[in-house]
N, C-alpha and C positions, 0 to 999 in steps of 0.2 A: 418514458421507459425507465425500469430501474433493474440494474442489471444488477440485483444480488443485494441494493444498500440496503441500509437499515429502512427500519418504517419511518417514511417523510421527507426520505431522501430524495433526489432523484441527482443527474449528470449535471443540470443546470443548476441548481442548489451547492453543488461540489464547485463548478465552475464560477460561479458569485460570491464564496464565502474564498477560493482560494485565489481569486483576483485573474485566476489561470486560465483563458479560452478554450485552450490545447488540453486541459483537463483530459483524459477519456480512459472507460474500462477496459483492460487486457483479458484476454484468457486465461486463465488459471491453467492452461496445460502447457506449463514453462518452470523449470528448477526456480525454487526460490527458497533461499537459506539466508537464515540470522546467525551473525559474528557470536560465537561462544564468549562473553566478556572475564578476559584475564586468561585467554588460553589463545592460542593461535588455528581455532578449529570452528565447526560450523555446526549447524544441528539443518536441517532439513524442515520446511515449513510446508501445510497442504492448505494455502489460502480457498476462502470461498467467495474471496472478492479482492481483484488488485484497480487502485489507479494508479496511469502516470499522470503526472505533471510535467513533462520533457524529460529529462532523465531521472527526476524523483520520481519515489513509488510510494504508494500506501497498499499494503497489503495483508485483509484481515484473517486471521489463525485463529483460532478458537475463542472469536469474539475480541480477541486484542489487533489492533492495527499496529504493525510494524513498518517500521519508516526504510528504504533502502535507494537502489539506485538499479535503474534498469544496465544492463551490460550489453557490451555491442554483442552477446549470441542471441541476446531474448532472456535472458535468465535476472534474478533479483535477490540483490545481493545487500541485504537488510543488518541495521548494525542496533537497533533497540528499538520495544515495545513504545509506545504515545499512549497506552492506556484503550480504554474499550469506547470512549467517546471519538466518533469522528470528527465532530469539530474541532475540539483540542489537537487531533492528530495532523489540520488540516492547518492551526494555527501555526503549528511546531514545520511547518513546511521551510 
């Protein structure tokens, strides 16, 4: 199953390169905002793919994966861009 990755991706590839079992795809129908940097305010993300990792997230925005942290409501609360490669993003775990 690949729920959204890129081409060649799949859960278990995610789950092998980030050493992480618990790997797994969220819903995209949960708030998830990145930290505005130098301001104390947030912008609003509409990922089309999130993983957790236990409380880490990767969640991709318009081809960029931003890195965050899931919050005990369900929502994700991301503080920088990893770039548009998911393995870099996956290393930066």
């Amino acid at each position: 199953m690949n729920p959204g990755l890129p081409a060649g991706w799949t859960i278990e590839r995610v789950r092998a390169l980030s050493g992480d079992e618990r790997a797994v795809p969220l819903s995209v129908d949960r708030l998830v905002v990145v930290e505005v940097y130098g301001r104390s305010d947030y912008e609003s993300l509409r990922p089309d793919v999130i993983l957790a990792f236990g409380e880490l997230c990767l969640a991709r925005d318009d081809g960029e994966w931003f890195m965050g942290q899931l919050d005990d409501d369900g929502s994700v609360i991301c503080w920088a861009s990893y770039g548009s490669d998911l393995a870099e993003a996956i290393r930066g775990l």
